[in-house]
Chimera marker file (.cmm) of the C-alpha trace (Angstrom):
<marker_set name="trace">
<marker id="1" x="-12.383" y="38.157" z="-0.378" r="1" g="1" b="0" radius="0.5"/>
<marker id="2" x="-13.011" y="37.295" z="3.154" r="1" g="1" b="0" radius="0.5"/>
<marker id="3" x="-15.166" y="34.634" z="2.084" r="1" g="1" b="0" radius="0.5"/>
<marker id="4" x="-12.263" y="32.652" z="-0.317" r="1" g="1" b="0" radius="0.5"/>
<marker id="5" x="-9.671" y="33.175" z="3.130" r="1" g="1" b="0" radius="0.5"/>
<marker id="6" x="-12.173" y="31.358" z="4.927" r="1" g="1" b="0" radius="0.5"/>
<marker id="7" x="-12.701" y="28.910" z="1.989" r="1" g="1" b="0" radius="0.5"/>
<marker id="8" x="-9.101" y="28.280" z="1.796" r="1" g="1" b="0" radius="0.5"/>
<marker id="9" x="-8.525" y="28.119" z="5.523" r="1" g="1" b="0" radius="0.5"/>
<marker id="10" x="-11.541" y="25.456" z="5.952" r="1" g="1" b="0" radius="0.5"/>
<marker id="11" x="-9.774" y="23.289" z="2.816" r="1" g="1" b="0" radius="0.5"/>
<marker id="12" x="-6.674" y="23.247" z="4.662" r="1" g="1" b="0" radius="0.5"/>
<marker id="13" x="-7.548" y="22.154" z="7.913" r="1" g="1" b="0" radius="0.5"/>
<marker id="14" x="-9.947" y="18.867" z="6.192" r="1" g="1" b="0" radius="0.5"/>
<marker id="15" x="-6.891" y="18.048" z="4.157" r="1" g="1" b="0" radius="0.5"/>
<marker id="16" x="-4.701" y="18.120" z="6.952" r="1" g="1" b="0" radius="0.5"/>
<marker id="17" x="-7.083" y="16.499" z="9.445" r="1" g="1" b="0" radius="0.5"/>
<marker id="18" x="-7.054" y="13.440" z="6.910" r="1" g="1" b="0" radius="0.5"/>
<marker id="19" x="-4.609" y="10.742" z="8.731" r="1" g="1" b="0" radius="0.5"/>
<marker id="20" x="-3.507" y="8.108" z="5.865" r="1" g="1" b="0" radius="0.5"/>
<marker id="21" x="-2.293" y="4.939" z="8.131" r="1" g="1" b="0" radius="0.5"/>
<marker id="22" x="0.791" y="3.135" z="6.384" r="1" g="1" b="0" radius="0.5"/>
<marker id="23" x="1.029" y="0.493" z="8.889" r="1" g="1" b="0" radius="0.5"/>
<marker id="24" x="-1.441" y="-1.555" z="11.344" r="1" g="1" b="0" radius="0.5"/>
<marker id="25" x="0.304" y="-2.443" z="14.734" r="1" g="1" b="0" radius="0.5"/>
<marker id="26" x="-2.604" y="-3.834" z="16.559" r="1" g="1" b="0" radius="0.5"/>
<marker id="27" x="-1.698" y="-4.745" z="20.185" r="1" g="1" b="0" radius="0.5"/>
<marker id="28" x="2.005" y="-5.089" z="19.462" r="1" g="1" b="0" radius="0.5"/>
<marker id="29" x="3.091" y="-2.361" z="21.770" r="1" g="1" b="0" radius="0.5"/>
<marker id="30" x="1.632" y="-3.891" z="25.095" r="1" g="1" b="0" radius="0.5"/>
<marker id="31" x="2.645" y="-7.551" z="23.488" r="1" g="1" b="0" radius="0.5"/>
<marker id="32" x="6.184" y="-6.774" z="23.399" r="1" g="1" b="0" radius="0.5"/>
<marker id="33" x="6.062" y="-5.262" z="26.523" r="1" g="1" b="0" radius="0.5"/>
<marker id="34" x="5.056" y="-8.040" z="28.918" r="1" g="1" b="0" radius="0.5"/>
<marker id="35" x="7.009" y="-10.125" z="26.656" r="1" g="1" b="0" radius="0.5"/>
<marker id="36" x="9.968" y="-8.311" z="27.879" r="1" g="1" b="0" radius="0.5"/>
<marker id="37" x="9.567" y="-8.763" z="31.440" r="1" g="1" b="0" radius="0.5"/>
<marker id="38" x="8.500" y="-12.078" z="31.460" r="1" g="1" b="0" radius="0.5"/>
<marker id="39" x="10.482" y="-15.071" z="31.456" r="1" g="1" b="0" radius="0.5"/>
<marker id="40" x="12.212" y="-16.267" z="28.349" r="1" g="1" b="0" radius="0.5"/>
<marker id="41" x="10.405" y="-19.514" z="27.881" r="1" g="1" b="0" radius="0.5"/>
<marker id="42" x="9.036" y="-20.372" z="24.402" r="1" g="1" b="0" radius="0.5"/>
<marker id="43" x="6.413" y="-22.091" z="26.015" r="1" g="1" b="0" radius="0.5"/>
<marker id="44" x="5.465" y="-19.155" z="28.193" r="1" g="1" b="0" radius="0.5"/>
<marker id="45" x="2.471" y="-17.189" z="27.540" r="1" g="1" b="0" radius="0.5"/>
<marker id="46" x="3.972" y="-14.082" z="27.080" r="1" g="1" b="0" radius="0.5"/>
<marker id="47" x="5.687" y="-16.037" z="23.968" r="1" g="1" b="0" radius="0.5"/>
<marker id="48" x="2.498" y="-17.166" z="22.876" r="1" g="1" b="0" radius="0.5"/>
<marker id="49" x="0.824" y="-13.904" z="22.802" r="1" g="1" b="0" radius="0.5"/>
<marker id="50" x="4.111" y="-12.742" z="20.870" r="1" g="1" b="0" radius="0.5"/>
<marker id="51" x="3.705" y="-15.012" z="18.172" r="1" g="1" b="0" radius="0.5"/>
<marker id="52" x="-0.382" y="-14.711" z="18.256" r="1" g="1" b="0" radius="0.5"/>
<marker id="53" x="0.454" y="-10.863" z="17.392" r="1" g="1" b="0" radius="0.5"/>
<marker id="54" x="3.089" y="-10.918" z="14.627" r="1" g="1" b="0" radius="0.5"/>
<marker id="55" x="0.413" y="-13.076" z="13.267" r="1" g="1" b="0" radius="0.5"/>
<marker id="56" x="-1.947" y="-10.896" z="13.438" r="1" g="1" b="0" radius="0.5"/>
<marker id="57" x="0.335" y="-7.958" z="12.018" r="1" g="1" b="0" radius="0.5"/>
<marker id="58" x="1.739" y="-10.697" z="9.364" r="1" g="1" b="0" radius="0.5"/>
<marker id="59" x="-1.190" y="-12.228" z="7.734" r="1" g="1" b="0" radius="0.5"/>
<marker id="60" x="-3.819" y="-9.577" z="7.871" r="1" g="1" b="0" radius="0.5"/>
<marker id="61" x="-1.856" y="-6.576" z="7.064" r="1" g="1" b="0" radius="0.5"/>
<marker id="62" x="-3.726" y="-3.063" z="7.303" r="1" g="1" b="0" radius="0.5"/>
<marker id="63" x="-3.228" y="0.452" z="6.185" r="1" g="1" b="0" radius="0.5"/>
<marker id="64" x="-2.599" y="2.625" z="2.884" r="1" g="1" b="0" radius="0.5"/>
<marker id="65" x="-0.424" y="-0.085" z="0.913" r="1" g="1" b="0" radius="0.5"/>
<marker id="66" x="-1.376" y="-3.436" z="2.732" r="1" g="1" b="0" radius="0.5"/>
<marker id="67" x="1.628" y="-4.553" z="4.092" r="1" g="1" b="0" radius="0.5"/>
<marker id="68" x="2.936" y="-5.592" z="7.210" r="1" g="1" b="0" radius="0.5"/>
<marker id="69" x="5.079" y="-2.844" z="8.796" r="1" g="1" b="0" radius="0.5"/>
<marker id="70" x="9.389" y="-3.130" z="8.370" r="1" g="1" b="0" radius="0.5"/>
<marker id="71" x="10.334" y="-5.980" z="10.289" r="1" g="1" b="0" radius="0.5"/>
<marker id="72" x="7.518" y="-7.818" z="11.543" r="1" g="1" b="0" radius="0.5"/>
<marker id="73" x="7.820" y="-10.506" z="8.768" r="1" g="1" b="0" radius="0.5"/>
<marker id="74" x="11.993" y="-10.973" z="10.030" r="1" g="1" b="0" radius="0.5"/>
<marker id="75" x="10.519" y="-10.571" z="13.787" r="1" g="1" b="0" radius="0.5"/>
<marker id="76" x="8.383" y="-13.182" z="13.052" r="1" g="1" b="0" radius="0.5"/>
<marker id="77" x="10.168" y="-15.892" z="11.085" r="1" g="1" b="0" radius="0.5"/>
<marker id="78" x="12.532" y="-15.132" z="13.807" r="1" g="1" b="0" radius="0.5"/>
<marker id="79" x="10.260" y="-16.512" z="16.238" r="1" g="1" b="0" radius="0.5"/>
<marker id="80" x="9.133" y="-19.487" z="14.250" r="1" g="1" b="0" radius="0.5"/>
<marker id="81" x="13.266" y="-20.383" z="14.198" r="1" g="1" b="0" radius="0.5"/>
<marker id="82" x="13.038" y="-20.413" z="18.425" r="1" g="1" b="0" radius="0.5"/>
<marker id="83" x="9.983" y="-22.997" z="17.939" r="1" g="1" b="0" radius="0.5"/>
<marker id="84" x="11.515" y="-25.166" z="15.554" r="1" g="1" b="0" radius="0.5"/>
<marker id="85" x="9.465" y="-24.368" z="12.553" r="1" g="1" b="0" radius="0.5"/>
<marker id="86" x="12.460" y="-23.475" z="10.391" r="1" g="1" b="0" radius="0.5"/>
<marker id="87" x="11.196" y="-23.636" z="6.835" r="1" g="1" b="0" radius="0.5"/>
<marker id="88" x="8.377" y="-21.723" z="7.999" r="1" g="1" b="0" radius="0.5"/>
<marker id="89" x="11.225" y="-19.379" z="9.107" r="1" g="1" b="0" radius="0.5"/>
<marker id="90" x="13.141" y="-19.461" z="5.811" r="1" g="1" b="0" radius="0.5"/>
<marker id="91" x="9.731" y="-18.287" z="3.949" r="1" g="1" b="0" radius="0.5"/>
<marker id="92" x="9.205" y="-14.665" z="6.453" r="1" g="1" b="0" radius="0.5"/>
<marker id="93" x="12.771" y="-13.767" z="5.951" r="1" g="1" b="0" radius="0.5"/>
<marker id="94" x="12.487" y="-13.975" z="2.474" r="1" g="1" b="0" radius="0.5"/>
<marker id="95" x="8.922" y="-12.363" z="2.410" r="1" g="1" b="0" radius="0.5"/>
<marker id="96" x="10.633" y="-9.802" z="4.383" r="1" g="1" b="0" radius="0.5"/>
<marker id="97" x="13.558" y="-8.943" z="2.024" r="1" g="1" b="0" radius="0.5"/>
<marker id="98" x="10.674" y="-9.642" z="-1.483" r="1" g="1" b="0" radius="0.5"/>
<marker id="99" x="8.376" y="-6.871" z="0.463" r="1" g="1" b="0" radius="0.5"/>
<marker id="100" x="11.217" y="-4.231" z="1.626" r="1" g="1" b="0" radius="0.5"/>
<marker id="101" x="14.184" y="-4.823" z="-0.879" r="1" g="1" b="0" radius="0.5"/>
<marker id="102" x="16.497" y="-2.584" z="1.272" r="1" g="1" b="0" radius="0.5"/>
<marker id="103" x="16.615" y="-5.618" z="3.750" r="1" g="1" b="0" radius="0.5"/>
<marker id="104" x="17.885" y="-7.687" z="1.769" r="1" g="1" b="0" radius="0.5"/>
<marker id="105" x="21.328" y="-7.841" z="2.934" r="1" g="1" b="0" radius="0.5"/>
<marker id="106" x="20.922" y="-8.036" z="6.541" r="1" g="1" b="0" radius="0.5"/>
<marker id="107" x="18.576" y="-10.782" z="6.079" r="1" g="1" b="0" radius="0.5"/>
<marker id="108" x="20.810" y="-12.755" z="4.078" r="1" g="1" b="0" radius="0.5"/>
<marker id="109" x="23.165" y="-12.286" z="6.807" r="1" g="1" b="0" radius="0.5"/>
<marker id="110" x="20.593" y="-13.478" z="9.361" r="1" g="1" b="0" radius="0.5"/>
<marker id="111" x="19.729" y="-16.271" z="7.700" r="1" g="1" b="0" radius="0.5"/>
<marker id="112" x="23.312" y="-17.152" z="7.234" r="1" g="1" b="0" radius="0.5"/>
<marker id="113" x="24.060" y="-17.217" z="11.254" r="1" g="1" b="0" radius="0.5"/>
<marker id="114" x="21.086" y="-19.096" z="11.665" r="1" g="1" b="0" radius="0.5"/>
<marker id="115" x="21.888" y="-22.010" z="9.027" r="1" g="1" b="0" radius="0.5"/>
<marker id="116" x="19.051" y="-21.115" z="7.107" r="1" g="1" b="0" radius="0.5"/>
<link id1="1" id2="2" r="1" g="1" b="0" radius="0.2"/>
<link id1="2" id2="3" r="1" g="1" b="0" radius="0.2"/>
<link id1="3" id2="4" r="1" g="1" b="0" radius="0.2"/>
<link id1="4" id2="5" r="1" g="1" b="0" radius="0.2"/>
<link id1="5" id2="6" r="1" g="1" b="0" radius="0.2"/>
<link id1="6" id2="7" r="1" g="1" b="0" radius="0.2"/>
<link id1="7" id2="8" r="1" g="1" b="0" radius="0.2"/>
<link id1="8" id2="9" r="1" g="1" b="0" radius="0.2"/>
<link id1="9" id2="10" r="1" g="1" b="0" radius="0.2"/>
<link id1="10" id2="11" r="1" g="1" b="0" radius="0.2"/>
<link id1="11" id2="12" r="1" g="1" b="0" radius="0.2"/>
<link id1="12" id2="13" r="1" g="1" b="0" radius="0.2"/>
<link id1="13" id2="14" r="1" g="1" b="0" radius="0.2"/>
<link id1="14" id2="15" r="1" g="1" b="0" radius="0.2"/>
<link id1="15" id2="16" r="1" g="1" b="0" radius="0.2"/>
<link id1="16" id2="17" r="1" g="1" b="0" radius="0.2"/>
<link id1="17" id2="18" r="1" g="1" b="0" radius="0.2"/>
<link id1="18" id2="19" r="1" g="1" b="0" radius="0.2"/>
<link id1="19" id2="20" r="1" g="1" b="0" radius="0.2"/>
<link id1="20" id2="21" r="1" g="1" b="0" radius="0.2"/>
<link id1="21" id2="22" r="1" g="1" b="0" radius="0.2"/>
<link id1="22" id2="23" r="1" g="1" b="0" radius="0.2"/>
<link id1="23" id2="24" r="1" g="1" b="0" radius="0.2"/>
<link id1="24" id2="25" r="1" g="1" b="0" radius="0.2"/>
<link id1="25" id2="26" r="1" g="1" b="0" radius="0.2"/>
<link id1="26" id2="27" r="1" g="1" b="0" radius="0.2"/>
<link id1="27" id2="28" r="1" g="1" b="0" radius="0.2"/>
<link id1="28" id2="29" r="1" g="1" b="0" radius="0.2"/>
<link id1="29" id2="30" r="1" g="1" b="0" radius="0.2"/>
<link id1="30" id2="31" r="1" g="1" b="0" radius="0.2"/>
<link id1="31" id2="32" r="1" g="1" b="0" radius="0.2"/>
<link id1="32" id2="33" r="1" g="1" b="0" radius="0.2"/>
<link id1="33" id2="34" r="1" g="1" b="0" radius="0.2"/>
<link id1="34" id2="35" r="1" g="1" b="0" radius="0.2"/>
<link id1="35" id2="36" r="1" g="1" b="0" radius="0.2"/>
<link id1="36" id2="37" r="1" g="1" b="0" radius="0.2"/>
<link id1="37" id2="38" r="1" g="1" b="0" radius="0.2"/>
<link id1="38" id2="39" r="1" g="1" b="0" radius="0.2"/>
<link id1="39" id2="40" r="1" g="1" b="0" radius="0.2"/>
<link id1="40" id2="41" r="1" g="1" b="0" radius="0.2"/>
<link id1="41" id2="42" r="1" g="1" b="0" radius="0.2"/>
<link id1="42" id2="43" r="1" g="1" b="0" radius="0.2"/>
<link id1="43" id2="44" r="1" g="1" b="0" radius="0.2"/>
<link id1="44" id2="45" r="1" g="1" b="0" radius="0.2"/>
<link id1="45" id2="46" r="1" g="1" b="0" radius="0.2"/>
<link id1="46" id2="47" r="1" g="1" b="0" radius="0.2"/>
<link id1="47" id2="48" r="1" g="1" b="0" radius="0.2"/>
<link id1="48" id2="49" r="1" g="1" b="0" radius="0.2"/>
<link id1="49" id2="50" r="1" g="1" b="0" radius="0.2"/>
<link id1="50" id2="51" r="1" g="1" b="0" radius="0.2"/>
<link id1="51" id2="52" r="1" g="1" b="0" radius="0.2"/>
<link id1="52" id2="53" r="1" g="1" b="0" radius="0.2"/>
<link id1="53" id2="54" r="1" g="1" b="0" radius="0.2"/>
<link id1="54" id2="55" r="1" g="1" b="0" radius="0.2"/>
<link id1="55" id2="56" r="1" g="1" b="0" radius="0.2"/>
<link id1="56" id2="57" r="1" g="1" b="0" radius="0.2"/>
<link id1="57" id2="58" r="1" g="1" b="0" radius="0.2"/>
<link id1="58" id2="59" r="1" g="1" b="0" radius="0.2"/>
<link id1="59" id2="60" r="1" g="1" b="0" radius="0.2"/>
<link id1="60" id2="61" r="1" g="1" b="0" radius="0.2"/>
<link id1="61" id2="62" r="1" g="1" b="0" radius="0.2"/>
<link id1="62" id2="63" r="1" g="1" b="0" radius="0.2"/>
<link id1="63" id2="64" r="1" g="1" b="0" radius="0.2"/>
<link id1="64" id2="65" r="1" g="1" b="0" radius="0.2"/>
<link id1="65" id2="66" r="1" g="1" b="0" radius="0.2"/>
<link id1="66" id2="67" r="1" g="1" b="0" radius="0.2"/>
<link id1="67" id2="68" r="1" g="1" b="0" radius="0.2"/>
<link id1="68" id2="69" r="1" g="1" b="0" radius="0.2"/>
<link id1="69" id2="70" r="1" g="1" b="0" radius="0.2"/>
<link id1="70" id2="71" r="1" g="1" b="0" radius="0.2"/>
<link id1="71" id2="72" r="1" g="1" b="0" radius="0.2"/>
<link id1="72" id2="73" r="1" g="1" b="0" radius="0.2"/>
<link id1="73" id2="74" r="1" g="1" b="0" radius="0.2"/>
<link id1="74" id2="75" r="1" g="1" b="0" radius="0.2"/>
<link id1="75" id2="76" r="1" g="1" b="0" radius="0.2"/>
<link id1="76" id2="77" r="1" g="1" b="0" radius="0.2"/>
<link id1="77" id2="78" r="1" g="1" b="0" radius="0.2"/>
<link id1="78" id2="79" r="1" g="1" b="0" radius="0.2"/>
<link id1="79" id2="80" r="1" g="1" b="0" radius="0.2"/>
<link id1="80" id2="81" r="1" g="1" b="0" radius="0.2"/>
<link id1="81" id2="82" r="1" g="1" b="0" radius="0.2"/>
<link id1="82" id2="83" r="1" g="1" b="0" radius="0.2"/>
<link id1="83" id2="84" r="1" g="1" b="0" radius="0.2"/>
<link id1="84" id2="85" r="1" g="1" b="0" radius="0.2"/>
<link id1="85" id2="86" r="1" g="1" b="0" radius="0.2"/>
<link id1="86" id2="87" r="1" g="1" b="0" radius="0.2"/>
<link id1="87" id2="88" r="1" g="1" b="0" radius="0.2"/>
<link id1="88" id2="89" r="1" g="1" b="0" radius="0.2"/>
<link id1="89" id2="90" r="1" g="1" b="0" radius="0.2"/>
<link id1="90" id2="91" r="1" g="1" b="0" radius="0.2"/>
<link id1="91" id2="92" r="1" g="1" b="0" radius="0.2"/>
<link id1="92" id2="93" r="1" g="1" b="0" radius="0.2"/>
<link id1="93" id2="94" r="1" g="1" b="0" radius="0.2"/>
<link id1="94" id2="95" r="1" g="1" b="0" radius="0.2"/>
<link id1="95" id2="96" r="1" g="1" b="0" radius="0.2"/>
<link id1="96" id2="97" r="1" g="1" b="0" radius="0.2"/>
<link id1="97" id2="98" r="1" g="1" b="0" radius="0.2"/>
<link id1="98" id2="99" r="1" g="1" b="0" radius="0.2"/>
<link id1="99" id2="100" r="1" g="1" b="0" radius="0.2"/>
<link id1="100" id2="101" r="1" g="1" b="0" radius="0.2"/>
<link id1="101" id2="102" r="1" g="1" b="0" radius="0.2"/>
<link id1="102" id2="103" r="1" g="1" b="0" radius="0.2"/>
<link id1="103" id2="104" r="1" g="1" b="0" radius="0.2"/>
<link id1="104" id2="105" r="1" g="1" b="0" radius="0.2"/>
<link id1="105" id2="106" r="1" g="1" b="0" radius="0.2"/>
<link id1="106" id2="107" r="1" g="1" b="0" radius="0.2"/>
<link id1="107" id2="108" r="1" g="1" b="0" radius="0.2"/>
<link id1="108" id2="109" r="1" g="1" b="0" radius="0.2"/>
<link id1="109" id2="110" r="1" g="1" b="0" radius="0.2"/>
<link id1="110" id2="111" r="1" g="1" b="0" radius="0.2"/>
<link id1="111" id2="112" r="1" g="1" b="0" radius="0.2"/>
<link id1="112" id2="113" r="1" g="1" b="0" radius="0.2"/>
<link id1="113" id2="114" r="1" g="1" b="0" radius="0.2"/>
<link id1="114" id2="115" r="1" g="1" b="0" radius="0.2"/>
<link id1="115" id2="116" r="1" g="1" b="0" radius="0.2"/>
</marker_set>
């Protein structure tokens, strides 16, 4: 009896101990961070590490279902709008609202304000 409690016990703690990771973030965290109290300039490198990130998360998306994360596709099309890049824009919104359907709305809406 002992033996099946331990058996049990030991099954439970591997299956727990298995972390599934939906979503890769790579260095976003400390990105976004120094973007934030830098200066505002697109041309600043804080910007350019931005963008060098979402592209990162964007275009070589890791984790359980191989997808970017919520957002970063809207985050970054926003960012190609600040640069100028605006059809490039137009396609990550509407990745963003093809991948995550419940976006679709607010995205719309975006895209709207933004004359795209």
């Amino acid at each position: 009896m002992k033996k099946y409690i331990l058996l049990v016990l030991f099954s439970v703690i591997c299956i727990c101990s298995c972390n599934k990771v939906l979503y890769t973030h790579y260095d976003y965290d400390e990105t976004v961070y120094f973007f934030a109290k830098a200066d505002k300039d697109l041309e600043s490198k804080e910007v350019k590490k931005l963008v060098k990130s979402y592209e990162k998360i964007v275009k070589n998306p890791k984790g359980e279902n191989n997808v970017p994360p919520p957002g970063s596709y809207a985050d970054y099309a926003y960012l190609k709008y600040l640069q100028g890049e605006l059809e490039e824009a137009r396609q990550y919104f509407q990745k963003e609202y093809v991948t995550y359907p419940e976006s679709k709305t607010y995205i719309e809406s975006v895209m709207q304000k933004l004359g795209l």
